[in-house]
C-alpha positions as CSV (number, residue, x, y, z in Angstrom):
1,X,15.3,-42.0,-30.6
2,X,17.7,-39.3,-30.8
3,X,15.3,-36.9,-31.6
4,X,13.0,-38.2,-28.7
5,X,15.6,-37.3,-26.2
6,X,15.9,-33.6,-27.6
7,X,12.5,-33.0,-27.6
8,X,12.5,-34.3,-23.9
9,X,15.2,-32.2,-22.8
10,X,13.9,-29.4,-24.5
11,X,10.6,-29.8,-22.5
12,X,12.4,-29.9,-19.4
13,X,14.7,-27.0,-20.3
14,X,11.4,-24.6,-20.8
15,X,9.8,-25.8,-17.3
16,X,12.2,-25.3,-15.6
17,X,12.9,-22.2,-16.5
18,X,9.1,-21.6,-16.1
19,X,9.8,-22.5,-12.4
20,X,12.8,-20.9,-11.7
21,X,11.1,-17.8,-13.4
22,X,8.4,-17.2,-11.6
23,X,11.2,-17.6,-7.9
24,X,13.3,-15.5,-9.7
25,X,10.5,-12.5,-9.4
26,X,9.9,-13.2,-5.3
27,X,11.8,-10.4,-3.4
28,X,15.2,-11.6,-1.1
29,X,15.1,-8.4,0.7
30,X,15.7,-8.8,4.5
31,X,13.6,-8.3,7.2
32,X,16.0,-5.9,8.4
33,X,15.9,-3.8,5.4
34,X,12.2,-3.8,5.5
35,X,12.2,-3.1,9.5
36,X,15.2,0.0,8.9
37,X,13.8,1.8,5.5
38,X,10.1,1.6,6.8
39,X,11.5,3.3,10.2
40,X,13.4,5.5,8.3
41,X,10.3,6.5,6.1
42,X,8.0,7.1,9.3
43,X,10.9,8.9,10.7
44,X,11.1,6.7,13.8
45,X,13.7,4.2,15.4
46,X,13.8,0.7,14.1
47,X,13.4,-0.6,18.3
48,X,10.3,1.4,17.6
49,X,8.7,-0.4,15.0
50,X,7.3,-3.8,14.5
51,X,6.4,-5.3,11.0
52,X,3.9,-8.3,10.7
53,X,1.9,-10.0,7.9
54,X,4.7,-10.2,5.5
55,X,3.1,-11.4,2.5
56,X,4.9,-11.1,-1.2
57,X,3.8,-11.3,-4.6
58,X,5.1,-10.5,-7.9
59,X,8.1,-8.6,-6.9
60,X,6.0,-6.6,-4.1
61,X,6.7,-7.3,-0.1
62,X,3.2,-6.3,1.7
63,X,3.0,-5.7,5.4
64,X,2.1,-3.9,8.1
65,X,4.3,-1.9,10.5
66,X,2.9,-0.5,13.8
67,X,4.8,1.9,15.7
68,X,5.7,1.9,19.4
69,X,2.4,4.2,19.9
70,X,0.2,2.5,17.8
71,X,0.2,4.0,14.7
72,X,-0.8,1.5,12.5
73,X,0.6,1.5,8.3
74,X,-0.3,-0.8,5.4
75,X,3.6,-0.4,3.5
76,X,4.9,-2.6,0.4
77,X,8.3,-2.5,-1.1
78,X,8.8,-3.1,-4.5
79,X,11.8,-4.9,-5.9
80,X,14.6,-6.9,-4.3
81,X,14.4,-10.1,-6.5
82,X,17.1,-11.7,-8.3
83,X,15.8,-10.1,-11.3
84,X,16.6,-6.7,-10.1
85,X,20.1,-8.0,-8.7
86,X,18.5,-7.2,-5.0
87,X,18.0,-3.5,-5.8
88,X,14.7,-2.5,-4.2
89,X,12.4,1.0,-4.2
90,X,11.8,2.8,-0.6
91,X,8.8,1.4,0.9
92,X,4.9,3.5,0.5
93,X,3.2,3.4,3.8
94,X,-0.5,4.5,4.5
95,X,-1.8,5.0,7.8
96,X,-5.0,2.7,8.7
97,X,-8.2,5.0,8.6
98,X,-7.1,7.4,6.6
């Protein structure tokens, strides 16, 4: 019985780590952040910049900023989980149709 218990606890012990693994990799960086490096980067005012289709995987934020006139970029920015402690890389930006 005893050793029933272990093995069940043991079981639960590895998926949940498993679980909280996996959450542990999704980036907590703000919005903000995103909104102020990416302006930053395209060397324009954060009022002038929306970002949309905020997507994440794997430690990655995708999405796509559009300046006040039009200018449209795919960016990601790696980093900003709880693995990294929050630290995160600058964002990469390419312009659409190029």
């Amino acid at each position: 019985m005893k050793t029933r218990v272990l093995a069940i606890a043991g079981i639960l012990i590895v998926v949940g780590l498993g679980i909280g693994g996996c959450a542990a990799l999704e980036p907590l960086t703000s919005d903000e952040t995103i909104l102020n490096d990416t302006a930053a980067l395209l060397g324009v005012a954060p009022a002038d910049l929306t970002i949309s289709n905020k997507r994440t995987g794997s430690g990655t934020s995708y999405y796509t900023a559009t300046t006040k006139s039009g200018a449209i970029y795919d960016c990601e920015m790696e980093g900003g989980s709880i693995v990294t402690f929050g630290v995160h890389n600058p964002p990469t930006c390419k312009k659409k149709g190029t």
